[in-house]
C-alpha positions in Angstrom: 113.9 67.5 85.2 111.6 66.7 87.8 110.4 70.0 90.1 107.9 70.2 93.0 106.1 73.6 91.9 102.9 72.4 94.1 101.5 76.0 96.1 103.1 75.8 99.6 101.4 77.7 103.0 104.6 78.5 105.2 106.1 77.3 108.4 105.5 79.4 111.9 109.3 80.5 112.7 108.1 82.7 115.8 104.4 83.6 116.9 103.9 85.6 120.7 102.1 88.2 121.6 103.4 90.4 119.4 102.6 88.6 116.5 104.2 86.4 114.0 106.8 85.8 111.6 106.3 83.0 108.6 108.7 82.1 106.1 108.6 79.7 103.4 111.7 77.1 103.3 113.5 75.0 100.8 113.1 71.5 103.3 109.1 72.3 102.1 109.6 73.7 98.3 113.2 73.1 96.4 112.4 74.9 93.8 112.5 78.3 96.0 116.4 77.3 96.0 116.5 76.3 92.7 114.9 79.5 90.9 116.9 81.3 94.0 113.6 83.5 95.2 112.6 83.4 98.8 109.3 84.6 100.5 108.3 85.3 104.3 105.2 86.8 105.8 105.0 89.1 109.4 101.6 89.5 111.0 102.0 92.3 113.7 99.1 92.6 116.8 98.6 96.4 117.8 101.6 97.5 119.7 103.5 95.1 117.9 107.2 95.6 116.9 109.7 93.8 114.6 113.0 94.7 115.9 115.4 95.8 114.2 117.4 93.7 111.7 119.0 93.3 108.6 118.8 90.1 106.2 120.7 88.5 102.9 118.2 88.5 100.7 116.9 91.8 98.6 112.7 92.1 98.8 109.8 93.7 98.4 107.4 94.2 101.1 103.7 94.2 100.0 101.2 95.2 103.3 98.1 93.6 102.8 96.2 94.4 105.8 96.3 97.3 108.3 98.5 100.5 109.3 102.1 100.7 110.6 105.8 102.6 110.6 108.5 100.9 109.3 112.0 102.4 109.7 114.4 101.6 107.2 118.6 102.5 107.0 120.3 102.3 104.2 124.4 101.9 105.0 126.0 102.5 101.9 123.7 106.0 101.3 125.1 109.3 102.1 121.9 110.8 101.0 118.1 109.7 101.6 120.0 106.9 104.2 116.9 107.0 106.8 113.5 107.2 106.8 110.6 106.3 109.1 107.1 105.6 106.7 104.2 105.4 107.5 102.5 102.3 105.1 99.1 101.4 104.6 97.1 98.9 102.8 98.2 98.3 99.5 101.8 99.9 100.0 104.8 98.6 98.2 108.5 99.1 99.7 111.4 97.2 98.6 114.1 96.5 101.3 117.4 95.8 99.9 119.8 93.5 101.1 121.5 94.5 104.1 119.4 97.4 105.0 118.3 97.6 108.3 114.4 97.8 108.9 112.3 97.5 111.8 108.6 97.4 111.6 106.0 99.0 114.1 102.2 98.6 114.6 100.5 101.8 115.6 96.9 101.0 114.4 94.4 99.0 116.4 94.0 95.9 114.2 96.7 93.3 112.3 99.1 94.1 110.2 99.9 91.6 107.9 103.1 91.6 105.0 104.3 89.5 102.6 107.9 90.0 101.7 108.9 88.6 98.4 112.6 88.4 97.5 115.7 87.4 95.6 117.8 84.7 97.1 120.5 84.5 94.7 123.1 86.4 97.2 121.7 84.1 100.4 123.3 82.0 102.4 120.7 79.4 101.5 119.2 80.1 98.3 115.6 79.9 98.7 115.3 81.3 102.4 116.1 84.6 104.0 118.5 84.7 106.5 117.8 87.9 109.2 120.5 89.3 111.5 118.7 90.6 114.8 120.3 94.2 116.0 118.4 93.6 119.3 116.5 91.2 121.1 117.8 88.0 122.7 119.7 86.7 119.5 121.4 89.7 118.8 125.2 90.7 118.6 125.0 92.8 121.6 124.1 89.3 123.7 127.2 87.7 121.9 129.8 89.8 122.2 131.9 89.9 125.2 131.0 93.4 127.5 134.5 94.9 127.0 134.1 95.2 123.3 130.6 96.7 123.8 131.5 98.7 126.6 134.9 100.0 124.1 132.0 100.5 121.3 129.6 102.3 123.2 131.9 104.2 125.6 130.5 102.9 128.8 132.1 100.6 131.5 131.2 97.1 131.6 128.9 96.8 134.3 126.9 99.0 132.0 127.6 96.8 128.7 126.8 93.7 130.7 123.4 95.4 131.5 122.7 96.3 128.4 123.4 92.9 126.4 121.1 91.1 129.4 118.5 93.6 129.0 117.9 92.5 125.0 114.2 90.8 125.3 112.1 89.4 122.4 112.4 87.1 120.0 112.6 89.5 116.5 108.7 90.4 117.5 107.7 92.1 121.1 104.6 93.9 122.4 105.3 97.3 123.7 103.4 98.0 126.8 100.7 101.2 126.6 103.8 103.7 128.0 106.7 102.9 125.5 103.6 102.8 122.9 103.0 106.4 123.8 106.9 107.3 123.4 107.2 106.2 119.4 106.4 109.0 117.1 103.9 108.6 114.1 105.4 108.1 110.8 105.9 110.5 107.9 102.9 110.3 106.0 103.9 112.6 103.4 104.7 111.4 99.5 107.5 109.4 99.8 110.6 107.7 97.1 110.4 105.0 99.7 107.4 103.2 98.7 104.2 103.2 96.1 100.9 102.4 96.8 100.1 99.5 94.1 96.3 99.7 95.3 96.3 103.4 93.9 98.1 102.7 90.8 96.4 103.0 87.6 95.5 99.4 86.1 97.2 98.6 82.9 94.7 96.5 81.8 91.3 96.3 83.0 88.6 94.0 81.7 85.2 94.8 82.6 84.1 92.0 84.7 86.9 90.1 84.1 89.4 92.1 86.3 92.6 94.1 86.3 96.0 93.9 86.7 99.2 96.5 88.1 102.7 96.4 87.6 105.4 98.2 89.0 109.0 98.5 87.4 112.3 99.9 87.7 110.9 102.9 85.1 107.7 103.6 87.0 109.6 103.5 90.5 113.2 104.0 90.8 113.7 102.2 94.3 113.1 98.9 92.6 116.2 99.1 91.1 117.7 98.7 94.4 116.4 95.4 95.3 116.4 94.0 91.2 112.5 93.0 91.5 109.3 94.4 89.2 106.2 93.9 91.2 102.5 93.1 90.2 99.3 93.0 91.7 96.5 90.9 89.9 92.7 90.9 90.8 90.2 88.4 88.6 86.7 88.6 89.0 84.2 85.5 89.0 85.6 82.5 86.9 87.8 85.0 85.0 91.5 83.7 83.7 95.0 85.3 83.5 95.7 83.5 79.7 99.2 82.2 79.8 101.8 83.9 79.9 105.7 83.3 80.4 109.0 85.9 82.2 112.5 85.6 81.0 113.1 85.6 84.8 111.6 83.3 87.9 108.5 84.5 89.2 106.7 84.3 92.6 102.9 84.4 93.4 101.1 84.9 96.7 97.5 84.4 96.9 96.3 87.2 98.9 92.6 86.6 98.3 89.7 83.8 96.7 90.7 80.7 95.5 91.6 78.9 92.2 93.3 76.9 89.7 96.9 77.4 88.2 98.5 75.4 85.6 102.4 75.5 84.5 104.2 74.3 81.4 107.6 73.9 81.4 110.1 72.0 79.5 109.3 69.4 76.3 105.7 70.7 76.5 104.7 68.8 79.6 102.3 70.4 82.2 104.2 70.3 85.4 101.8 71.9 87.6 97.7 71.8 87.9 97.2 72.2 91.1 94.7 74.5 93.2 95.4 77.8 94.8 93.9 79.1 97.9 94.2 82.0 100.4 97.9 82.2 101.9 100.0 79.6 99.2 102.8 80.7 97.6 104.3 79.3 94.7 107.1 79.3 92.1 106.9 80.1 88.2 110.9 79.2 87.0 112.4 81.3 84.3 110.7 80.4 80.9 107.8 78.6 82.0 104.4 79.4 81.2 101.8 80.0 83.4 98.3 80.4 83.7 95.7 81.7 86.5 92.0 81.0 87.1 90.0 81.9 89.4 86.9 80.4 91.1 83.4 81.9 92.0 84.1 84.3 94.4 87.4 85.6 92.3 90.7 85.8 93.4 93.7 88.2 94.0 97.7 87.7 94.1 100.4 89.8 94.3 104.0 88.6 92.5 107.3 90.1 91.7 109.6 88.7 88.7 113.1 89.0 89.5 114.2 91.9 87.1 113.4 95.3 87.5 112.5 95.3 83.4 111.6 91.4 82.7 110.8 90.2 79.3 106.8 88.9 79.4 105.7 86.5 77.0 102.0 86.3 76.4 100.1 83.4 74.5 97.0 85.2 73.9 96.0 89.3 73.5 97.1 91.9 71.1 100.9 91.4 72.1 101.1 87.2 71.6 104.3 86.5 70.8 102.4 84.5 68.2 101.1 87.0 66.5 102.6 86.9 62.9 101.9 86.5 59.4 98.7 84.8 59.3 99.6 81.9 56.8 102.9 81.2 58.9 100.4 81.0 61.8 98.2 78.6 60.0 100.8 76.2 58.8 102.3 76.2 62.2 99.3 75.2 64.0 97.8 73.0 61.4 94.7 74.6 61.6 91.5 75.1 59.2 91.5 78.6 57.6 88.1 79.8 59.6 90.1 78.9 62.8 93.1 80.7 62.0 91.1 83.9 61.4 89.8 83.9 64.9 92.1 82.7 66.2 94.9 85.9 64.9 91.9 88.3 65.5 91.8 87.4 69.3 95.5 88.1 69.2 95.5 91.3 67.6 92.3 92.6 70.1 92.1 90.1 73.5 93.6 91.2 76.6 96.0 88.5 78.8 92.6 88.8 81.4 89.3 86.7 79.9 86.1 87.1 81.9 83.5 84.3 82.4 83.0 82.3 79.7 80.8 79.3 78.4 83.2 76.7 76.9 81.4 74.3 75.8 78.7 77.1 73.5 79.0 76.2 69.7 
């Protein structure tokens, strides 16, 4: 089985004033339909808006850069339906399939958020498919005025006005006065989102780095779009050892540069390739993966899709190699002194190594 796992930047979909919307497509990276995950990213300028829409794909929204409002409807809810949030850097909110969303700048520099998602429901696995409410591709623009004029209870000079007043392509600029009008966001603990920043590490290596998960058990919206979430930082030269999830996984460099190398079936390395600033790319079910990063570090953020995946690890106190110790030996074929340090990394390493030298006696 031959698959293209090589780290993809994505494709501009719509860029104006406003900002931007970017999405990652199966023409550029098959395997996004194949592991059926799907990833996009929206830049927003100040006074930028993401009208409201709804998509096919369940996600999680990760804001890497600046301050906005996002207001978000949930259809089938009869309690905690609507919100609007205020986010800020760091900020984790999932967005499940079908709810409505729009997303508002209010700060004074970009916004930028990577959305992260399962495809498996989609109408092309690997891609998100959105459904503008307003703006000039929306249903009000398509229907005819007398069933939005019956809808609305208006006449149809007014319904015709109102479906050829739509404007934007899913991202507008409002001017200084409709600015003024939108209220600022509840900025009060929310069950809407989690800041993964602010989390407490569940590992930390001194200089070699940390790493932050988020589940279905530590927060309970998750289970609503079927993802767990992680955030990864590695300091200078410092590795992630391998590792492997009973379900597909998806990384986004949000920072540095470095080296990533996949295993997959028969043993083979499929992938060993490197990673840099604004690439995303796909771990399938099973395979194992490993993460270094270069002299200035680097940072990603991921999502597996299960809200409680199975992880794997090669190395640290929980390998899944970690067993009797002459069953260990045998296995590898390995001299007795190297089996000893080798089952006493695995009972006290970490999955994060810091700077080493690898060629030292």
């Amino acid at each position: 089985m031959n698959m293209d796992l090589s780290p993809k930047f994505p494709r501009t979909l719509v860029e104006n004033e406003g900002g931007g919307y970017y999405n990652w497509g199966v023409a550029d990276s098959k395997v996004l339909g194949e592991a059926k995950v799907a990833a996009g990213k929206l830049v927003l300028k100040p006074r930028g808006l993401a009208l409201p829409h709804y998509s096919d794909c369940s996600k999680v929204s990760f804001v890497l850069e600046g301050d906005c409002g996002v207001g978000l409807t949930l259809p089938g809810k009869t309690k905690d339906k609507t919100a609007f949030i205020g986010l800020k850097k760091g900020d984790v909110i999932p967005v499940p399939a079908a709810s409505v969303s729009w997303w508002y700048n209010y700060g004074n520099s970009d916004v930028v958020i990577v959305f992260l998602g399962d495809s498996t429901k989609a109408y092309v696995p690997g891609e998100i498919t959105y459904f503008p409410l307003t703006g000039s591709l929306c249903h009000l623009a398509a229907f005819s005025p007398e069933f939005i004029a019956r809808t609305y209870l208006v006449n149809v000079e007014q319904a015709q006005k109102l479906a050829n007043s739509q404007k934007g392509l899913f991202i507008t600029k409002l001017d200084q006065e409709e600015a003024e009008g939108i209220p600022k966001p509840c900025e009060i603990e929310n069950i809407w989102a989690q800041n993964i920043y602010g989390a407490s590490p569940d590992i930390e290596v001194k200089n070699g780095g940390k790493s932050t998960s988020l589940t279905g058990t530590k927060f309970p919206f998750l289970e609503e779009v079927g993802l767990s979430v992680s955030r990864l930082v590695l300091e200078t030269s410092a590795t992630r050892a391998p590792a492997y999830a009973s379900d597909a996984q998806v990384f986004y460099i949000a920072k540095g540069n470095g080296e990533v190398q996949i295993v997959g079936l028969e043993g083979k390395l499929v992938l060993n390739a490197k990673v840099e600033i604004g690439q995303l790319f796909v771990v399938p079910k099973l395979f194992m993966v490993s993460i270094s990063a270069d002299e200035k570090g680097l940072e990603f953020v991921s999502i597996v899709t299960s809200t409680r995946p199975v992880i794997g690890e090669l190395a640290s106190k929980n390998s899944v190699m970690n067993t009797i110790p002459s069953i260990l030996q045998a296995s590898l074929n390995v001299t007795p002194e190297l089996n000893y340090n080798l089952k006493r990394v695995m009972e006290t390493g970490t999955t994060i190594v810091p700077s080493m030298n690898l060629f030292q006696a």
